[in-house]
Structures are given as structure tokens and as C-alpha cells.
N, C-alpha and C positions, 0 to 999 in steps of 0.2 A: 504493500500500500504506500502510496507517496503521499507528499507532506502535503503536494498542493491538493490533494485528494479529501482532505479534511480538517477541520478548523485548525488554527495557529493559536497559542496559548502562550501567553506572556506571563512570567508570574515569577514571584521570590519567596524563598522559601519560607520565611519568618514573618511576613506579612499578614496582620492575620484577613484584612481583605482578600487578600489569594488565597491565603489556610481556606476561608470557606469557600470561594470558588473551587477548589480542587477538589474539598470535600463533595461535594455538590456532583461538579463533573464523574468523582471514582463511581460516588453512591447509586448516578442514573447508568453507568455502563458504557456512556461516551466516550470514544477515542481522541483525543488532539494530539498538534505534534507540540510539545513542551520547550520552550524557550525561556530557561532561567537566567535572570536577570540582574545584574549588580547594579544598585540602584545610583550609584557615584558614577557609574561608565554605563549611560543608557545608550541601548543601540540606536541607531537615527532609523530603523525599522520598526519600531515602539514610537518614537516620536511623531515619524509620517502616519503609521496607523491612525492614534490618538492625541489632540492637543493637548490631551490630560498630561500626555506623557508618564503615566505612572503606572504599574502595576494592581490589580490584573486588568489584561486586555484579551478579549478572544478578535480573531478576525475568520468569520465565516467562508464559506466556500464560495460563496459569491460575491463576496469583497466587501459585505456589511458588517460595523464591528459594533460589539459591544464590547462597555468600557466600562459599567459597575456592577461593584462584585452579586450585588443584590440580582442586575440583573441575568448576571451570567449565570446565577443560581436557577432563577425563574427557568431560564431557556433551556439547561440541564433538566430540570424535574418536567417541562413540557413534552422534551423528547420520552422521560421513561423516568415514574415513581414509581415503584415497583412494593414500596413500604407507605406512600403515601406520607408521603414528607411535606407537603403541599397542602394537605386535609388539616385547616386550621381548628379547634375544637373553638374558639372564642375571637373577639377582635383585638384580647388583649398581646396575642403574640405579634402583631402588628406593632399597638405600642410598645412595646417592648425593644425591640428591635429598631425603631425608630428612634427610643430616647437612647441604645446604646449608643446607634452610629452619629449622633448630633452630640447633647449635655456630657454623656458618658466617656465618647470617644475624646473629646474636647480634655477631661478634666483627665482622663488618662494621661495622655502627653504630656500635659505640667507635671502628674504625681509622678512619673516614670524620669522626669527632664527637669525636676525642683531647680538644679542648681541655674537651667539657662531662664527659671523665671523666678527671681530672687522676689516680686510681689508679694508670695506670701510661703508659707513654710510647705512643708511635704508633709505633714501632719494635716493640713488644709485641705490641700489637694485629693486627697487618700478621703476623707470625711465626705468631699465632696460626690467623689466616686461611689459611695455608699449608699447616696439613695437611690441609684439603682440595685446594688445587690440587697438591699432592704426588700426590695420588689422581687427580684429573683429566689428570694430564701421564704419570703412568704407562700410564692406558687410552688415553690417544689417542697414545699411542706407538705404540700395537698395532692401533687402527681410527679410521678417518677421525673417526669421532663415537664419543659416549658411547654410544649408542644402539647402535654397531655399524660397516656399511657404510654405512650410512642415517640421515641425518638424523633425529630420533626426539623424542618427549614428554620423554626425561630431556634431549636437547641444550636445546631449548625452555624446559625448567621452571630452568633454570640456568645458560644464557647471560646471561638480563639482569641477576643479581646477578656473574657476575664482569665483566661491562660495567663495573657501578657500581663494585666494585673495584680494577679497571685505570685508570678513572677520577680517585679521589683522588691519584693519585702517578704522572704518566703518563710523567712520563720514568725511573722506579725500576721502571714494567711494562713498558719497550719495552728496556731495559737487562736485564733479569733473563735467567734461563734458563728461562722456560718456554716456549719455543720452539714445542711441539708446541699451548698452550694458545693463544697468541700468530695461530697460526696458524689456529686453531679458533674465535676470533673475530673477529679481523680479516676473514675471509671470510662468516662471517657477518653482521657489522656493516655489510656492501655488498652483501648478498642483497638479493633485489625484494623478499623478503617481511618481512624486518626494516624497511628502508628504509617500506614502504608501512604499517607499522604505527605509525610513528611520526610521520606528522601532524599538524602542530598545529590543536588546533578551542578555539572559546570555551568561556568557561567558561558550562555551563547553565545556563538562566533556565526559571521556569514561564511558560508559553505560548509559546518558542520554536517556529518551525518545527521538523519531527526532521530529525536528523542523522542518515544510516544506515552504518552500519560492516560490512563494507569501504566505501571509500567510489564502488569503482565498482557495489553493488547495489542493486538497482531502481532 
């Protein structure tokens, strides 16, 4: 199968905007050809795609691209939910998912980057970050996931930023009381499908062989 045969996938590994795209793409069964990405040396092939210029970008077979991760999840789960990842039980997985990638994702960066925003402390930032998992530790008090019984597009679209989260200050997340959150990652973070998404590959050159994503298709 050739590369120009099937979508083109821009993406870096630690990202958690690509984390969910990939998750997304493994989860529906889609093939691309995988082009990782160092985010300091962008290719001018990522740039032409997208003005975004950033990571992830798909560019379809017939040369239309999508360029947010939300919606490259969408277009993953349209081709093949096979678990129903897609099958919202509420509208609150919507909000949800909304205040991480706006308020959430915002106050991450400070708490993660305190020192390049000296305004106010990393104890601030981290507090502020908290009224979302306030929100997340209440629903998954009541169902195994955000999504419900089932694993779902809101768990998916918002596991990899409280990864990154739990991350800066690992032993003030494994000390705290979010127990129910705690535990909603943790189990994640050692699923096949988290594990198999997270890979390391080079960073792309023009005229590499392709890389295809998953990497056990074709």
C-alpha cells in the first residue's frame, strides 16, 4: 500500500492533542502513513498542509485536511466505532471536554511552565486546574468512565491532558484525593491501546520510507 494511497498523519509523540488523535485513529482500525514530528524543526510539508502549523494534522486522500484533534477524532469514529465511542450517554461529556481544551488546557500551561509566568505561584495554577478534576472525580464517582459504563470519545479526548497534569507534581497527584481520577488513569495509562499508541518513531525526513500507524497495519 502506498503512502499517497491513504491519509498522511502529522503528529508528536507527547502531545496530548495527537495522544488523542492516534488514540482515536488505532481505536477505529484506520491506517495512515505516520509522520512524527519535532516540533522546533517543523517540516515546511506540515506548514503548507496547515496554517496552524502544529501538530496533529491529517491530510486526506483527496487533499482535504483536517487540523483539530477533536476533529480528527470525529472523522476516525465516523469511519468505524466498533465500541461506540461516539454514543454520548449525556451532554455533559461535551462540557466537559470543552472546559478541558479552553479554562483547563489554559491553566495547565502556567501550572506545568510556573516559572515562564512568574504572575502568580504554581500552587495557583494547580488550584486553578482543579475545578475541572473536581468535575471529573465527581462523574466517575458514579460510572466507571466519563463517557458512562464504557470507555468513550470524552474519556479519550481528556485523559492525555490530565496525564500531562498528574505528570508535573507526581508525588502531590498520587498523595491527593482524587482517588476515583487516580484510578481512571492509572488503568488507562497500562491499557494495550494507550501503551500501543505511544511508540517512539523518528522524526520525519522527505523521502523516508512510510511509517504506517497502527503500527501493526499493512
Amino acid at each position: 500500500m502506498g503512502a499517497s494511497k491513504i491519509p498522511v498523519f502529522y503528529s508528536f509523540r507527547r502531545c496530548p492533542y495527537a495522544i488523542r488523535a492516534r488514540l482515536a485513529i488505532s481505536y477505529s482500525g484506520m491506517t495512515v502513513a505516520l509522520r512524527e514530528v519535532v516540533l522546533r524543526d517543523k517540516p515546511k510539508e506540515l506548514i503548507t498542509a496547515s496554517s496552524k502549523a502544529t501538530v496533529p494534522v491529517l491530510l486526506l486522500e483527496d487533499g482535504s485536511v483536517i487540523d483539530e484533534s477533536l476533529d480528527i477524532m470525529l472523522w476516525a469514529l465516523q469511519q468505524h466505532d466498533p465500541n461506540h465511542w461516539g454514543a454520548f450517554d449525556s451532554g455533559s461529556g461535551e462540557s466537559l471536554i470543552a472546559e478541558n481544551d479552553t479554562s483547563f488546557k489554559y491553566w495547565l500551561d502556567r501550572y506545568k511552565y510556573a516559572d515562564r509566568h512568574p504572575e502568580f505561584s504554581r500552587l495557583y495554577y494547580r488550584q486553578q486546574c482543579q475545578h475541572l478534576l473536581e468535575k471529573l472525580e465527581s462523574v466517575l464517582a458514579k460510572t466507571p468512565f466519563l463517557q458512562g459504563k464504557h470507555f468513550g470519545i470524552t474519556d479519550a479526548a481528556i485523559l492525555p491532558f490530565i496525564r500531562q497534569f498528574a505528570h508535573v507534581d507526581k508525588t502531590w497527584f498520587a498523595q491527593s484525593g482524587y482517588h476515583n481520577i487516580k484510578r481512571w488513569l492509572y488503568d488507562f495509562m497500562q491499557s494495550a491501546l494507550f501503551l500501543s499508541v505511544m511508540n517512539k518513531y523518528p522524526q520525519w525526513q522527505l523521502g523516508d520510507k512510510p511509517i504506517y500507524f497502527p503500527q501493526n497495519a499493512c
